[in-house]
VOGU-3710 file (C-alpha; in Angstrom, 3 decimals, decimal comma):
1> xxxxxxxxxx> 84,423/98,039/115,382  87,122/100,461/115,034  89,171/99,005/118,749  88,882/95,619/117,023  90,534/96,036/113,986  94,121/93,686/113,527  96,615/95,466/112,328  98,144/92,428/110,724  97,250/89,217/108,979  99,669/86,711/108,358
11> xxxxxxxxxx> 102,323/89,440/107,677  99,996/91,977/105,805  99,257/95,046/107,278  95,871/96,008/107,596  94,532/98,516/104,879  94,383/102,273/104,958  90,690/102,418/104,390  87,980/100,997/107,076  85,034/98,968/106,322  81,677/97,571/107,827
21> xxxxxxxxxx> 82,078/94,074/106,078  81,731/91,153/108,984  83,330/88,763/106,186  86,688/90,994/106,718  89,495/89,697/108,063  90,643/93,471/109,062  87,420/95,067/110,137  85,066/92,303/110,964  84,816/89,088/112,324  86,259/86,377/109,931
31> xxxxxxxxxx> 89,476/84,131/110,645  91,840/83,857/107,990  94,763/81,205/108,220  97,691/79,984/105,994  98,986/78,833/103,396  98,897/82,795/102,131  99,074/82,094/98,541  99,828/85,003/95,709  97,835/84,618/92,483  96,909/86,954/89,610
41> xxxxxxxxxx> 92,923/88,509/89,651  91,833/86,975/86,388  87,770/88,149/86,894  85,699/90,465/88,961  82,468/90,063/87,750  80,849/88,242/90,605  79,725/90,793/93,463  82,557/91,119/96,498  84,118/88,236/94,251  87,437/87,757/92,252
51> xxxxxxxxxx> 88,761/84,547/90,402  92,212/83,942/91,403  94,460/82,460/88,849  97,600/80,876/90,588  100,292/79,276/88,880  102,657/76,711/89,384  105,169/73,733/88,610  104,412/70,269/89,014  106,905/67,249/88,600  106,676/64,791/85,842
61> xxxxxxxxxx> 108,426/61,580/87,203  108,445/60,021/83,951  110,019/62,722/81,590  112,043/64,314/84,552  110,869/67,565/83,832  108,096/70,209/84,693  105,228/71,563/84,153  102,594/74,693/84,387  99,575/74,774/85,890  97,275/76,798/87,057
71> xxxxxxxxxx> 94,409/76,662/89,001  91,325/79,102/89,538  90,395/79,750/93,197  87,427/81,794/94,154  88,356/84,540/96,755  86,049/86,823/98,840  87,432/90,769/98,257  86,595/92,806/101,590  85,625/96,677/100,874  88,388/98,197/102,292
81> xxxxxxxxxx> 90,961/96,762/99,161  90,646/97,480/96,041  91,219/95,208/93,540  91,344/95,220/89,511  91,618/92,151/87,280  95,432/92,164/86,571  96,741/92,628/90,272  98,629/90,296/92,158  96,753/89,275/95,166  97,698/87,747/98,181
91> xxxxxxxxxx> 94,819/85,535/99,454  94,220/83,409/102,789  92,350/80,095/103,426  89,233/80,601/105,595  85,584/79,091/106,287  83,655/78,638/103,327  81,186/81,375/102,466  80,354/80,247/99,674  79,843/76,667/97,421  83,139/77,887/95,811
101> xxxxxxxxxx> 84,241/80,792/97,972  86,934/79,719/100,772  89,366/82,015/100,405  89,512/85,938/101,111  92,184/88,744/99,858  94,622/90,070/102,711  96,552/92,556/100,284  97,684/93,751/97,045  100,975/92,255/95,955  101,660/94,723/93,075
111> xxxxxxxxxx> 99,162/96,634/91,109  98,582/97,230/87,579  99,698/100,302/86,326  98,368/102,441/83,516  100,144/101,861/80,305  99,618/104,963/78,056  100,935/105,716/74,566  103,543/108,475/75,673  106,267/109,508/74,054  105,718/107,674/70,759
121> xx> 105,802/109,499/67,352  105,722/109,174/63,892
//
């Protein structure tokens, strides 16, 4: 499995670690095609599963201005990335694997990083 690894996806580069999922778009057999879209992991508690929160702006035509939303989008995480809730993710359209899984994780936008109390004293 190791000669048919892609070393890209869509502009992300393939992971440092290696994995024996088929249902990676790196290591194993499934297709992953745009629109790549970035959203922030929001839950992990499904197995090989994260909830996607991805925000945007939509129009108003009547009040000529904008507004948020955000939708939840189911996305299959491969082995080979890790993920934490709190990441930015970017994530790929593909077959559906799922009844609300049709998306898969191609790479880590930014991470979360530990926020310790240092330096603060009384």
């Amino acid at each position: 499995m190791v000669n048919d690894m892609r070393k890209e996806i869509l502009g992300y580069p393939a992971p440092e670690n290696t994995c024996e999922d088929k249902n990676c778009p790196f290591h194993g057999t499934l297709p992953a095609r745009p629109p790549v879209r970035i959203g922030k992991v929001i839950s992990m508690k499904r197995a090989k599963t994260a909830a996607i929160e991805i925000r945007t702006l939509r129009k108003v035509p009547k009040y000529e201005r904008y507004m948020r939303v955000s939708n939840k989008i189911h996305a299959r995480v491969p082995e080979c990335i890790k993920v934490s809730p709190g990441d930015l993710v970017a994530i790929a359209e593909t077959r559906r694997l799922a009844k609300t899984v049709s998306h898969v994780v191609i790479g880590v936008v930014k991470g979360v990083k530990n926020e310790g109390k240092e330096g603060k004293s009384d």
